[in-house]
C-alpha positions in Angstrom: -163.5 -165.2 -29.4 -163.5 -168.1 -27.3 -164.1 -172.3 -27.3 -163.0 -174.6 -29.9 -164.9 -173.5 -33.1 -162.6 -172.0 -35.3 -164.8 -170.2 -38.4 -163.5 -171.1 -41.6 -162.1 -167.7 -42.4 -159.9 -167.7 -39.7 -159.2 -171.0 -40.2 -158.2 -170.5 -43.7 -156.3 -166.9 -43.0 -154.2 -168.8 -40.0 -153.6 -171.7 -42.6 -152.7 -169.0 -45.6 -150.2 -167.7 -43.1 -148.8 -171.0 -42.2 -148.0 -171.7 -45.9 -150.2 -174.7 -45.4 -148.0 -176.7 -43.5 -147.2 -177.6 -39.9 -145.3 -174.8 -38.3 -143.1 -177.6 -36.1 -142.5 -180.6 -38.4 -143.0 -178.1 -41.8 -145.2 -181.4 -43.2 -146.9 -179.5 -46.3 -151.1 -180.1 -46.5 -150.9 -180.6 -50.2 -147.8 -183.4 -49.8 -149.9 -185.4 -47.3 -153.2 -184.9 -48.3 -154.9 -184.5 -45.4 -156.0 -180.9 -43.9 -154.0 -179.5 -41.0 -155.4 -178.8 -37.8 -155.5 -175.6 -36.0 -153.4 -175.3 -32.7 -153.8 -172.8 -29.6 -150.0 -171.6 -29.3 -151.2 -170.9 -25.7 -153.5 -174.2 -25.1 -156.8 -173.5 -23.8 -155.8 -175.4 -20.8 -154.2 -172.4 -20.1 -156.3 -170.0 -20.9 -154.9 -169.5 -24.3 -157.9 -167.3 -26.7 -159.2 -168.7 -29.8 -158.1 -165.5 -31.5 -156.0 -165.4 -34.3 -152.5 -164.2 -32.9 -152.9 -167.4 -31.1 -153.4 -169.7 -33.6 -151.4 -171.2 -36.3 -151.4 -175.0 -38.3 -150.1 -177.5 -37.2 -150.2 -181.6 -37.7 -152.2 -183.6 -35.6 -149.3 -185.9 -34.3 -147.2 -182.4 -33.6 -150.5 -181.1 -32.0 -151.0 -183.5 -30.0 -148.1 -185.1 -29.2 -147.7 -180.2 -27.9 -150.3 -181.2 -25.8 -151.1 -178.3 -23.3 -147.3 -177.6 -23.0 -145.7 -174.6 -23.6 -142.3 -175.3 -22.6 -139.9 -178.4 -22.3 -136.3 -179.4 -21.8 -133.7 -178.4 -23.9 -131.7 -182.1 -23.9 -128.0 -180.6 -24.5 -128.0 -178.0 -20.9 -131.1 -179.6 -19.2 -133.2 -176.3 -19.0 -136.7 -175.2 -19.3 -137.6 -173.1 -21.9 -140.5 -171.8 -24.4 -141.4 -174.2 -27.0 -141.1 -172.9 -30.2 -144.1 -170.2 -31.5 -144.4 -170.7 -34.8 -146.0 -167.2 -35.2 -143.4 -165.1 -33.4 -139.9 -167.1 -34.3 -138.4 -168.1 -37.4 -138.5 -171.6 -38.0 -134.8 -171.3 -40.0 -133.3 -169.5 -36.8 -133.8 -172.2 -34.2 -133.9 -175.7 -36.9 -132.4 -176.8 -39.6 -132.8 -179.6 -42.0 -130.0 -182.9 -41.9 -127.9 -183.1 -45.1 -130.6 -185.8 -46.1 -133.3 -183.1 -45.9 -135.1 -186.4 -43.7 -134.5 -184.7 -40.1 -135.0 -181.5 -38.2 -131.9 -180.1 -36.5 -132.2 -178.6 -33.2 -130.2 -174.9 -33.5 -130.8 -173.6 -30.4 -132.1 -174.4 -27.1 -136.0 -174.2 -28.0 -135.3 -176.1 -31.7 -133.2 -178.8 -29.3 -136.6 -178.7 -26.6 -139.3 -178.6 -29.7 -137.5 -181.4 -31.7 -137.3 -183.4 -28.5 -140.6 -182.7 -27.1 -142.6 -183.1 -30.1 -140.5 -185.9 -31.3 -140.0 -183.6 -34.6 -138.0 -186.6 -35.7 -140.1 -189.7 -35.4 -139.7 -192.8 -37.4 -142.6 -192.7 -40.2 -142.4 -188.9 -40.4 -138.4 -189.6 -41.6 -139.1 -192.2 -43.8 -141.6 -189.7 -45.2 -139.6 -187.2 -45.5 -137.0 -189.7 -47.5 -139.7 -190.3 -50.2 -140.8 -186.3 -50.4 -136.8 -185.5 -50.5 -136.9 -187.8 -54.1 -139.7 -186.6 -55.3 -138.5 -182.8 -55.3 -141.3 -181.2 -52.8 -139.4 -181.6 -49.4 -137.8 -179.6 -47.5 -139.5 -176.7 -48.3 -137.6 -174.2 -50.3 -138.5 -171.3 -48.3 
């Protein structure tokens, strides 16, 4: 499959798989209301297939704020590496969530790239997060 139309089946199996939330930020559909969008782990820019072992959900501001990258800088040694794939890593292996449960902790050198490059930690996403944390539904348990 190829181009930008995603049908709704694969759409809703990438999103089942996802849990419904952004596989960089982890902001949950059903906390913010909105529907998630569907990002090409390999952009199309670079040839990345609409096919479903390259897609997973993501938020718009993490989705676009990805871009067409793949890689970035890891900020503690200053070297290129693979952006996190949400589909092929565990999330829990290369993040982890601040004593607050407000911010994402960069574990290794592509959680230290993604938080940096995505700006995983941005201002109105933490203050957010504060709100979700005192309600009970954020982080997620799992």
């Amino acid at each position: 499959m190829s181009g930008k139309y995603i049908p709704k089946a694969l759409r809703e199996r990438v999103a089942a798989q996802a849990k419904y939330r952004c596989g960089y930020c982890q902001t949950q559909e059903e906390v913010v209301g909105m529907v998630l969008e569907i990002d090409h782990l390999i952009p199309r820019a670079q040839q990345g297939a609409t096919d479903e072992v390259n897609l997973w959900l993501a938020c718009s501001t993490c989705n676009d704020t990805k871009n067409d990258r793949i890689s970035a800088t890891d900020p503690l040694t200053g070297e290129e590496v693979a952006l996190f794939n949400p589909r092929e890593l565990v999330w829990r292996e290369h993040f982890a969530w601040s004593a607050e449960g407000d911010r994402v902790i960069g574990m290794s050198n592509t959680g230290r790239a993604t938080v940096a490059a995505l700006n995983l930690n941005r201002f109105h996403l933490v203050r957010s997060r504060r709100i979700w944390v005192k309600a009970g539904i954020h982080p997620p348990k799992d």
